[in-house]
C-alpha positions as CSV (number, residue, x, y, z in Angstrom):
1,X,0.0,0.0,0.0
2,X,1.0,3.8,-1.2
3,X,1.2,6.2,1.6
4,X,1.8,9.9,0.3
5,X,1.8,13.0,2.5
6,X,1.3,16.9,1.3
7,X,3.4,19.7,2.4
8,X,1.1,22.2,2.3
9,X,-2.9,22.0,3.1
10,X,-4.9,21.5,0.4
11,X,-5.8,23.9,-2.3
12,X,-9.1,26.6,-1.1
13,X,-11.8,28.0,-3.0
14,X,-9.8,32.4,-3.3
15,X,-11.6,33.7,-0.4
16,X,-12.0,38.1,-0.3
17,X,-9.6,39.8,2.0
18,X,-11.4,41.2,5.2
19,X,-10.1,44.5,5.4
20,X,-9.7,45.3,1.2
21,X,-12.5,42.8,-0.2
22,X,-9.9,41.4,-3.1
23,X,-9.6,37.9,-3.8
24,X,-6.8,36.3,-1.5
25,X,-5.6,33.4,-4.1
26,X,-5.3,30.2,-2.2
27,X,-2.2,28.2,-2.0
28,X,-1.0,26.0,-4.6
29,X,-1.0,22.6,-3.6
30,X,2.2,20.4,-3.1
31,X,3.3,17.7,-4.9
32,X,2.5,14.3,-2.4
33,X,6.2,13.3,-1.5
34,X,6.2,9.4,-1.5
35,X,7.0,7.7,1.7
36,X,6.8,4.0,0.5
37,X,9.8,3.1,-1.2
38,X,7.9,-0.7,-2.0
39,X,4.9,1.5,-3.4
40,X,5.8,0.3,-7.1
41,X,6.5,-2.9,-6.4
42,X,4.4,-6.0,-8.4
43,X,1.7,-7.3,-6.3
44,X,2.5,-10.7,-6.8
45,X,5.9,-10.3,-5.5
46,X,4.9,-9.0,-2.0
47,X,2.3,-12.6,-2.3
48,X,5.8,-14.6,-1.7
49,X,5.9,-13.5,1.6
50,X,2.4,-14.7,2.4
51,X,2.7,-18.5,3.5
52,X,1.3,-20.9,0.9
53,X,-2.3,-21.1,1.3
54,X,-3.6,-25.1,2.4
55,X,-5.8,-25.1,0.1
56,X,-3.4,-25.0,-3.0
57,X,-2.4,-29.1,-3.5
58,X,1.1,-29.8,-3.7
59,X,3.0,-32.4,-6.0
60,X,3.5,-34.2,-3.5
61,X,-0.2,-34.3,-2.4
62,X,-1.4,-35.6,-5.8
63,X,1.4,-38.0,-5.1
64,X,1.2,-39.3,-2.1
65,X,-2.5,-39.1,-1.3
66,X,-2.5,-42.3,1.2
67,X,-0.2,-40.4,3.3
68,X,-1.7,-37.2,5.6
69,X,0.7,-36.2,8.2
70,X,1.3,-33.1,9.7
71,X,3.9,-30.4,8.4
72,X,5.0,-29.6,11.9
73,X,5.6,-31.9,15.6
74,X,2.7,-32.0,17.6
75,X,2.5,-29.3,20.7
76,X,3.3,-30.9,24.3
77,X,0.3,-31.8,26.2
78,X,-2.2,-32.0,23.2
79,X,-4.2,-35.1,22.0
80,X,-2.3,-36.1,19.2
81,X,1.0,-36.4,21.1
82,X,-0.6,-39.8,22.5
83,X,-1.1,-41.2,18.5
84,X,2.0,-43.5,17.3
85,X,5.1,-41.2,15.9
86,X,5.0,-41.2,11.9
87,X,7.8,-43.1,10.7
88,X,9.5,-43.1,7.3
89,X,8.9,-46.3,7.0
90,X,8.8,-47.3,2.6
91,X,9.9,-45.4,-0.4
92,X,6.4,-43.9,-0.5
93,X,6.8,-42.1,2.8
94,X,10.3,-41.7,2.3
95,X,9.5,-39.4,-0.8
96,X,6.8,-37.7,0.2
97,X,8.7,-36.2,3.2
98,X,11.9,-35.2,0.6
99,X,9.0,-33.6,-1.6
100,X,7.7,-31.6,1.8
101,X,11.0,-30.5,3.0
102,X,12.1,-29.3,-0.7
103,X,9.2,-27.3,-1.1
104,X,9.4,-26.1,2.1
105,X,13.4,-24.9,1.0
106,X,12.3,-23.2,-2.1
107,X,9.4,-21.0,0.0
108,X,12.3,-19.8,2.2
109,X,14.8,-19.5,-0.9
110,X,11.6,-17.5,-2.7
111,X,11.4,-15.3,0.6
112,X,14.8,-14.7,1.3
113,X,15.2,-13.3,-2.7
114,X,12.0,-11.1,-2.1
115,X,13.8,-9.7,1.2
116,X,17.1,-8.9,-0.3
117,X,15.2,-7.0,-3.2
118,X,13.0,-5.2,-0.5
119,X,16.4,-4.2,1.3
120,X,18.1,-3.1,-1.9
121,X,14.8,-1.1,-2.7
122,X,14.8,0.5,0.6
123,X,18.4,1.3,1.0
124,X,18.3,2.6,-2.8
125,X,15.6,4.7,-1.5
126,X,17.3,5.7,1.6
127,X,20.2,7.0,0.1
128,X,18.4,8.9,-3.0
129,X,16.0,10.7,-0.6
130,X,19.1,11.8,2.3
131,X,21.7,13.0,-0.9
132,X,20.3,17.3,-0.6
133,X,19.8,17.0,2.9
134,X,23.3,15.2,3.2
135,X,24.9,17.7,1.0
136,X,23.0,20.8,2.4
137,X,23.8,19.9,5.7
138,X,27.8,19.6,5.1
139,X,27.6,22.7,2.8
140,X,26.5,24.6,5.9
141,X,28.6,23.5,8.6
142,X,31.7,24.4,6.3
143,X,30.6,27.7,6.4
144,X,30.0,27.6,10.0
145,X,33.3,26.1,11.4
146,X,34.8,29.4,10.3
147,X,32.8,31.4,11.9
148,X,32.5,29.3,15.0
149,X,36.4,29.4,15.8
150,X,36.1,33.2,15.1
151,X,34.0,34.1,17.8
152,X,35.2,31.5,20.1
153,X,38.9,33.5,19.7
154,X,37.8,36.6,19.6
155,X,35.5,36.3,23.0
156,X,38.2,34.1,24.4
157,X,36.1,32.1,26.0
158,X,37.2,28.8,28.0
159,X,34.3,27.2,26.8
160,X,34.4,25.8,23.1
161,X,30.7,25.8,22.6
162,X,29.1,29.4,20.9
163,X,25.5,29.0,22.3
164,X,23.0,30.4,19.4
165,X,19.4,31.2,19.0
166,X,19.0,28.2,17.3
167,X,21.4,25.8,18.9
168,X,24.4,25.3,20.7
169,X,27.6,25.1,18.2
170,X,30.4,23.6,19.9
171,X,33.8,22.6,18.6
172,X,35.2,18.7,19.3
173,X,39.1,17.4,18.6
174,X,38.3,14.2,16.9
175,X,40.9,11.6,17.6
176,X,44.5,10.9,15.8
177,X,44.2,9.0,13.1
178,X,47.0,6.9,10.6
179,X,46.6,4.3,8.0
180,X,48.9,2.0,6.5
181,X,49.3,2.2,2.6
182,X,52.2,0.2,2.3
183,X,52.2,-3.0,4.6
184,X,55.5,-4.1,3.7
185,X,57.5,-0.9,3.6
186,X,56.1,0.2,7.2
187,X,56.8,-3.6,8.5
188,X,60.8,-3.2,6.8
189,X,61.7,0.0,8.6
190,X,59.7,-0.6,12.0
191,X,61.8,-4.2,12.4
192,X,65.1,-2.0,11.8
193,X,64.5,1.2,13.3
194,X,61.5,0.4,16.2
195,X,61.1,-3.4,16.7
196,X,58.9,-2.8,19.8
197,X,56.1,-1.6,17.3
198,X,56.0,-4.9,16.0
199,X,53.2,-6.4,17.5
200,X,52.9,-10.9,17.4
201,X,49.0,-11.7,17.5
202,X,48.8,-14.9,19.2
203,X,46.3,-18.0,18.2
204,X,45.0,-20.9,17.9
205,X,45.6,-23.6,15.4
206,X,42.1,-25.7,15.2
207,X,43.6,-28.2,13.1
208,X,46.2,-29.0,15.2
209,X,43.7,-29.2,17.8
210,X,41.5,-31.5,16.2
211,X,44.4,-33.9,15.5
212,X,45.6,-33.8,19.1
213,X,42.2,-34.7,20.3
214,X,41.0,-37.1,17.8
215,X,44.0,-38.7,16.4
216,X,46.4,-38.2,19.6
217,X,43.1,-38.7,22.0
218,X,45.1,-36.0,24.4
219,X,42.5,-33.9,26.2
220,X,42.9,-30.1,25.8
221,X,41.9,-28.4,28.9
222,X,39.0,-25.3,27.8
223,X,38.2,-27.1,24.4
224,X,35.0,-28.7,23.8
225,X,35.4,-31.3,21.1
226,X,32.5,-33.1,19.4
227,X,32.6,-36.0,16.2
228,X,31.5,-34.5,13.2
229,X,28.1,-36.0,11.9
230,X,26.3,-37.0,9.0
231,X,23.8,-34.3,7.7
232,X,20.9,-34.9,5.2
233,X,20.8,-33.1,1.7
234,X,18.3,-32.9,-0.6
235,X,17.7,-32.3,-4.1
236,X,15.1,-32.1,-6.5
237,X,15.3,-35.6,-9.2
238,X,16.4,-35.1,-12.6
């Protein structure tokens, strides 16, 4: 859904002045600025982010129609938590519940595309609508700054903070900053000239780890170690 607002009221019939009796033209209305930066976007798209209505059948519905389980574990403490677990139990069953958890995959993969194109959209928009006040904004305070350290010299104030009618302009050191173009030429003089500004970042090897415990079976004390195991993957047959 669109959502505009108006800058100005809207437009009024020219009304006559009280005190002359002329016509007072009325303003001229604003162009609605557009708040919604999804407004444009294809119904069907924001649909993917609906779940799938029940009463759309599935492949694997028309498949499997013997089999009617459902998608998600019963709650604790309800009726059919007393009914025998389903097990996967032939090849029937066995594909059916591939078919479920694949569509299930694509909904998400569907959703998680429709999100990223929201967030581009919105960050697009974002940046597009802050650009004049960005630039307007910086514009300004370089003409301020100036003006600023002026009258904080000239009053000689201990304070650095010039207190407006508007607001309170104040004046902060930001911190020291360096950056390191050249890796290797910095690293070649500091290890001749100042070797103390060499700094060794220790850490941990996880492979050598991982042999210790499960090859060497040595314990390492503050290391939790668990036995990788086998995870299920599915795909769609060709």
């Amino acid at each position: 859904m669109s959502s505009t607002v108006a800058l100005d009221r809207p437009a009024r019939q020219a009304s006559p002045d009280k005190l002359t009796g002329d016509a007072v033209p009325a303003p001229l209305p604003s162009t609605p600025l557009p708040l919604d930066p999804l407004a444009d976007l294809a119904p069907s798209s924001e649909a993917a982010l609906a779940p799938a209505s029940s009463s759309t059948p599935t492949l694997a519905d028309l498949l499997f129609t013997d089999i009617d389980i459902p998608s998600t574990p019963p709650a604790e403490g309800t009726e059919a938590q007393a009914a025998a677990p389903f097990k996967i139990a032939d090849i029937s069953s066995a594909s059916w519940a591939a078919a479920k958890v694949l569509a299930a995959q694509a909904r998400m993969a569907e959703r998680a595309e429709l999100a990223s194109t929201y967030k581009a959209r919105i960050d697009a928009w974002l940046s597009d609508s802050n650009a004049h006040d960005e630039a307007s904004a910086a514009y300004l305070s370089l003409l301020l700054k100036p003006y600023i350290e002026a009258e904080l010299s000239r009053t000689r104030s201990r304070s650095r903070t010039l207190h407006l009618p508007t607001a309170s302009a104040s004046l902060r050191k930001s911190p020291d900053h360096v950056s390191v173009l050249d890796k290797a030429a910095a690293m070649a003089y500091l290890e001749s000239h100042h070797p103390a500004a060499i700094v060794t970042k220790k850490t941990i090897s996880l492979s050598s780890i991982r042999s210790l415990i499960f090859t060497d079976g040595e314990a390492v004390p503050g290391v939790e170690a668990e036995l990788g195991r086998d995870s299920l993957y599915l795909k769609p047959s060709s």
